[in-house]
C-alpha positions as CSV (number, residue, x, y, z in Angstrom):
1,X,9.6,31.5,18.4
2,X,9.9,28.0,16.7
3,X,7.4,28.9,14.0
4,X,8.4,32.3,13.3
5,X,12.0,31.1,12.6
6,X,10.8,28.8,10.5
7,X,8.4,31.5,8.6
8,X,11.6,33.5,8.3
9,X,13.2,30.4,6.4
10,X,10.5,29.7,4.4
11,X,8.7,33.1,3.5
12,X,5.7,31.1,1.4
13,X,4.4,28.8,4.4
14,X,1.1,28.7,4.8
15,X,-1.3,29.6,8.3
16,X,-3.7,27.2,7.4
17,X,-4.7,24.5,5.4
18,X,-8.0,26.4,4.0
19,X,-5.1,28.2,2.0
20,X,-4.3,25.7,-0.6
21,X,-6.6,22.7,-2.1
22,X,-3.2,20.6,-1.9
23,X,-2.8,20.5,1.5
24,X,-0.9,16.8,1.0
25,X,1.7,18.9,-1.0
26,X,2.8,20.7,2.7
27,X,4.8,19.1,5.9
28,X,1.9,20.6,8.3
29,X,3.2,21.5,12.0
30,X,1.1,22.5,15.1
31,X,3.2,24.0,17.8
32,X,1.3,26.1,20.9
33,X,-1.9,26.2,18.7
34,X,-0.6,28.0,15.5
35,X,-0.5,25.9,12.7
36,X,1.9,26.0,9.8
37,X,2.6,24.9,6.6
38,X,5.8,24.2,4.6
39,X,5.8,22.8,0.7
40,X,7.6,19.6,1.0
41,X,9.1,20.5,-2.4
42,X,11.2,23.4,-0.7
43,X,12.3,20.9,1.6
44,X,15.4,18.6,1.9
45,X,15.7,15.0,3.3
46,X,17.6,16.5,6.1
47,X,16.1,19.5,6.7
48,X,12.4,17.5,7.1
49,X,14.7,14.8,9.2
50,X,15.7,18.3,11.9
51,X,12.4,19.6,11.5
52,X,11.1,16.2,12.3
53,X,13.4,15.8,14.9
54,X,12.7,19.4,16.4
55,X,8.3,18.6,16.5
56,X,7.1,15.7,18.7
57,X,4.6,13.4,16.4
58,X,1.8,14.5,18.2
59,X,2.5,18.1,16.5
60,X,3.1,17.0,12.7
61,X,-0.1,17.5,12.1
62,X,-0.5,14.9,8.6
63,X,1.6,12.4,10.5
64,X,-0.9,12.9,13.5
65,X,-4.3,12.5,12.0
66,X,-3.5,9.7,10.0
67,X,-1.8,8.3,12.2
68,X,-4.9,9.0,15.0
69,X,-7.2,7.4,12.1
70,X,-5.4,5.0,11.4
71,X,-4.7,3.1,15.0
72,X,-7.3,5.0,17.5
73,X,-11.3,4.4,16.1
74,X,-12.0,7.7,17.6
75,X,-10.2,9.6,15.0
76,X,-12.2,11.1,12.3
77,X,-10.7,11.0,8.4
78,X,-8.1,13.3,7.8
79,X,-8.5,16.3,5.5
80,X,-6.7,15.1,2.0
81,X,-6.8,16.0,-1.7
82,X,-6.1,12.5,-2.4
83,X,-9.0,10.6,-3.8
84,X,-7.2,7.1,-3.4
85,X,-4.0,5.8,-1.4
86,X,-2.1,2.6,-0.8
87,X,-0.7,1.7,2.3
88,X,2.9,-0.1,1.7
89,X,3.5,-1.9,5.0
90,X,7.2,-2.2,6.3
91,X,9.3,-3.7,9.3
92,X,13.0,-3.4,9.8
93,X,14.7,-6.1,11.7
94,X,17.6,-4.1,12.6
95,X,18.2,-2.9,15.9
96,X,20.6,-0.3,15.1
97,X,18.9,2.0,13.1
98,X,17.2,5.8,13.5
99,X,14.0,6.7,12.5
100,X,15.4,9.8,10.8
101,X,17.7,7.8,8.8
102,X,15.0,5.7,7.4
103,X,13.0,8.0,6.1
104,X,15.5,10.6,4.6
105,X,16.8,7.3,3.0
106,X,13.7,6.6,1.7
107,X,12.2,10.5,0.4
108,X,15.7,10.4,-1.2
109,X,14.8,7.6,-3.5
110,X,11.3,8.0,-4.4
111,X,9.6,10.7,-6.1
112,X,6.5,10.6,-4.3
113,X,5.2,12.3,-2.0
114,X,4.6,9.9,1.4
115,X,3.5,9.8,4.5
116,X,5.0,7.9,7.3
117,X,3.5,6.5,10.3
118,X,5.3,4.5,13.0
119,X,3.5,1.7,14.9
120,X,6.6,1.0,17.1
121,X,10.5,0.9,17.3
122,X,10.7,-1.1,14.0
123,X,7.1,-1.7,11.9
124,X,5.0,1.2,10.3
125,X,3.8,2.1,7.3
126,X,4.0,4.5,4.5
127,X,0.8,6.3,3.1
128,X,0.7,7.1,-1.0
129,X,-1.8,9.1,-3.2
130,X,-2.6,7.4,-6.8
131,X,-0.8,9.5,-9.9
132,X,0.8,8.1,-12.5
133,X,4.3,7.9,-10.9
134,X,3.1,4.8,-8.1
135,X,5.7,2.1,-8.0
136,X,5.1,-1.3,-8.8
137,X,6.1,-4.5,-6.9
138,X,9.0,-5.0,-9.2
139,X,9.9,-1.1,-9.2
140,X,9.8,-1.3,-5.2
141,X,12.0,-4.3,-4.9
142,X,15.5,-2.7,-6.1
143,X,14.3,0.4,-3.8
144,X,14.4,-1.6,-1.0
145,X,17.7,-3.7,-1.2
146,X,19.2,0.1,-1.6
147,X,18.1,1.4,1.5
148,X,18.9,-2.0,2.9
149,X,22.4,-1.3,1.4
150,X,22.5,2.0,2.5
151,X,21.5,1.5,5.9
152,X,23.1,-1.8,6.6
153,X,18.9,-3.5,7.5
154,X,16.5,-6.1,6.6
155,X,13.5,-4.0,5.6
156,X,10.2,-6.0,4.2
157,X,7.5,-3.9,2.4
158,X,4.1,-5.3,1.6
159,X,2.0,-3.4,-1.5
160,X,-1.7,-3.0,-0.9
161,X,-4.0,-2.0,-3.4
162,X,-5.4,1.1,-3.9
163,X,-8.9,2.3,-1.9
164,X,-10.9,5.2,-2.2
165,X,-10.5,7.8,0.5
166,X,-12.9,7.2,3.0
167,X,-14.0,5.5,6.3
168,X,-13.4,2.0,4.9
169,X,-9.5,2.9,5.2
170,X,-9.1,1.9,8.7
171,X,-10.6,-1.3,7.8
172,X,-8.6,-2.0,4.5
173,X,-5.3,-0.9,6.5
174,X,-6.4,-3.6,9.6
175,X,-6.5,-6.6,6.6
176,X,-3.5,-5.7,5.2
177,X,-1.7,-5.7,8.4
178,X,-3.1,-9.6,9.2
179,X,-1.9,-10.0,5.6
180,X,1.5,-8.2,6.5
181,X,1.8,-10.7,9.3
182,X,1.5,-13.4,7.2
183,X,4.1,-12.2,4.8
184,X,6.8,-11.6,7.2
185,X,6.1,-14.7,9.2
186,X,6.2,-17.3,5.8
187,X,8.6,-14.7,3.4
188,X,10.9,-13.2,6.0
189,X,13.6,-12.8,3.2
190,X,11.1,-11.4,0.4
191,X,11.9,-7.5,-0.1
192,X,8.7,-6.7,-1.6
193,X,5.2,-9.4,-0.5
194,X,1.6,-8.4,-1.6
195,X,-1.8,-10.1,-1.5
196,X,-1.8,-12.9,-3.9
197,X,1.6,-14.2,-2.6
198,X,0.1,-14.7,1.3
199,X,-3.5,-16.3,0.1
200,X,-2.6,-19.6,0.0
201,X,-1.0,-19.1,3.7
202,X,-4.1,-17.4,4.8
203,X,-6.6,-20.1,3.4
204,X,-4.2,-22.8,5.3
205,X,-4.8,-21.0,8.5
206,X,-8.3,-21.4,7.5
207,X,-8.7,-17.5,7.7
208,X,-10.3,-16.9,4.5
209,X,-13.5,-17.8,5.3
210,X,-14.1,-15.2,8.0
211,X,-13.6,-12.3,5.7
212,X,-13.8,-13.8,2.2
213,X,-15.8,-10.9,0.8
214,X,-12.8,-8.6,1.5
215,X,-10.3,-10.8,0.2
216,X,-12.6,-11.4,-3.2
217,X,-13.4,-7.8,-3.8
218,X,-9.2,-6.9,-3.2
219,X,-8.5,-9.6,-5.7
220,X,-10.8,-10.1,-8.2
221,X,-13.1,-7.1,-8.0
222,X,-16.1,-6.4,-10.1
223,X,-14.6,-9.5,-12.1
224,X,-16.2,-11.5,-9.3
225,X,-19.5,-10.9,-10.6
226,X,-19.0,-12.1,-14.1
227,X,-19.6,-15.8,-14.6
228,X,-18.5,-16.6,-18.1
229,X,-15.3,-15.0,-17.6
230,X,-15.4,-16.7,-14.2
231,X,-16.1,-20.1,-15.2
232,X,-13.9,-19.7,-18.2
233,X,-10.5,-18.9,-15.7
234,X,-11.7,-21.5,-13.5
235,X,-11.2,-24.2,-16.4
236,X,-8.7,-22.4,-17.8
237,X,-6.4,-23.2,-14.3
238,X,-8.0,-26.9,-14.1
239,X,-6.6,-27.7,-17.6
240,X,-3.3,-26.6,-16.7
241,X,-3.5,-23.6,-18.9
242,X,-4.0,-25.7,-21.8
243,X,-5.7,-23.0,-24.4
244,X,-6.5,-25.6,-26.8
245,X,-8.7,-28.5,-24.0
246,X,-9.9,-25.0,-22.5
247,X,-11.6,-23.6,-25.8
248,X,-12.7,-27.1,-26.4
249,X,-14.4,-28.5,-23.2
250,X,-16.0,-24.8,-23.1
251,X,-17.1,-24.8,-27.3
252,X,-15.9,-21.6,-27.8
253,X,-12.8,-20.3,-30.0
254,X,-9.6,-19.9,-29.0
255,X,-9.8,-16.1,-29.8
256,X,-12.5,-16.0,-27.9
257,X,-10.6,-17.6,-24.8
258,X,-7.9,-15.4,-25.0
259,X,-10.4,-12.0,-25.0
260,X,-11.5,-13.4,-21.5
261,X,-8.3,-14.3,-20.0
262,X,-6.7,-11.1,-20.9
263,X,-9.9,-9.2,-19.5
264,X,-9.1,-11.0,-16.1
265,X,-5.7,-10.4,-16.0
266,X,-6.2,-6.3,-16.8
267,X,-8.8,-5.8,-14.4
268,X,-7.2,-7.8,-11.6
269,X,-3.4,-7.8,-12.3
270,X,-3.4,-11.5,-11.5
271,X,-1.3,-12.9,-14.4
272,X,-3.5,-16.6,-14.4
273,X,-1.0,-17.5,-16.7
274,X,1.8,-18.1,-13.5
275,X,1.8,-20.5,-10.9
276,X,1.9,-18.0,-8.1
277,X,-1.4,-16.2,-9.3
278,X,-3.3,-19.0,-10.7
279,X,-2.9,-20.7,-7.2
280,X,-4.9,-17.7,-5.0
281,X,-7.4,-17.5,-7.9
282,X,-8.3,-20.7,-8.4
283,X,-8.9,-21.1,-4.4
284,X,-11.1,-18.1,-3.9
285,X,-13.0,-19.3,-6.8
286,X,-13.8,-22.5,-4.9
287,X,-14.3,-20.0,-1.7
288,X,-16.9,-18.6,-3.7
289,X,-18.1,-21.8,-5.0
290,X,-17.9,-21.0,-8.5
């Protein structure tokens, strides 16, 4: 009776997701063993928030398998047209608060289209395809102080990286939340933490050793591999970014130097240039022993 309503209301739903090759583009609900399909872009805040409200979890279906994937290893990879996501992390320390209000809050201020999985009353973490349209860290941070505004919260989001869509999610999204652990406990008044901020916190708790290979390939990627650009960062940080010593202790020119820093910093978005991303660098290089 639910769904037929609901078919009524939205006349182009869809029976199935072998229908359309965008199936991310639909809230997907599964309700006495019928499935349907609404586009998300039809859809306001508050009428996903009632529809939400109306369907347990368990019978959202994108909110389900994800969320199956995602915290129970028995859970195959959900069905997506997304070739890569990010996983931004977020808690609320807030006790009075709805669910519901959260997230019309937050579909009313980005333009992307998200998934959100709760963990419990107050942490969970919000699923985003790669196009052109992701927000930065610096983009993110003025998005959350307005839903902390609007919803009168403390709400921390931590920015992953982008991973290809496969079986190696689960395991990406386990890191990040040790990472997102790490960033609440030593920035608990930071909007926006990512990777490179908690490093230094993690190599303390002398947890960078176990899984340095993950941490190396997030950071520094196929950069890793290359030791003259390596080498060259890595005395580029020691001389205090001193251009001029670095060109000379390494006999090249200064033009040179400059080509390999700014090759680093586009393929790994740490600006070696700052403090705060010279610093993780610089340790995972001597992780790496390089």
């Amino acid at each position: 009776m639910l769904l037929e309503k609901l078919k009524q209301k939205y006349p182009e739903c869809l029976d199935s997701r072998a229908q359309t090759q965008l199936p991310e583009k639909y809230l997907w609900i599964e309700y006495s063993g019928e499935h349907l399909g609404i586009l998300r872009q039809d859809l306001s805040a508050q009428e996903i928030s009632l529809i939400e409200a109306l369907f347990s979890d368990e019978t959202l279906d994108d909110k389900s398998e994800w969320g199956n994937f995602l915290l129970r290893n028995s859970s195959s990879l959900p069905l997506t047209n997304w070739k890569h996501v990010r996983f931004i992390h977020f808690r609320i320390t807030q006790a009075d608060f709805s669910r519901s209000d959260f997230e019309e809050a937050f579909l009313a201020v980005s333009p992307l289209e998200t998934i959100i999985i709760w963990e419990n009353s107050e942490s969970g973490v919000l699923i985003e395809g790669m196009n052109n349209e992701n927000a930065d860290k610096a983009e993110l941070t003025p998005i959350v102080r307005t839903l902390e505004s609007d919803l009168y919260v403390h709400i921390h989001f931590y920015l992953g990286y982008f991973h290809e869509v496969n079986n190696g999610l689960r395991h990406h999204y386990q890191m990040e939340k040790t990472c997102f652990t790490a960033a609440v406990s030593h920035f608990p008044d930071t909007a926006v933490s990512d990777l490179p901020m908690v490093i230094p916190y993690i190599f303390l708790d002398g947890r960078l050793t176990d899984k340095i290979d993950w941490y190396t390939d997030e950071l520094l990627g196929e950069m890793k591999d290359n030791d003259e650009v390596i080498h060259t960062v890595k005395t580029y940080i020691e001389t205090s970014s001193n251009a001029s010593l670095t060109a000379k202790k390494l006999y090249i020119h200064r033009n040179s130097l400059q080509y390999r820093i700014d090759r680093f910093i586009e393929k790994t978005g740490l600006d070696i240039r700052t403090f705060h991303h010279a610093l993780p660098a610089y340790l995972l290089l001597l992780k790496l022993g390089k």
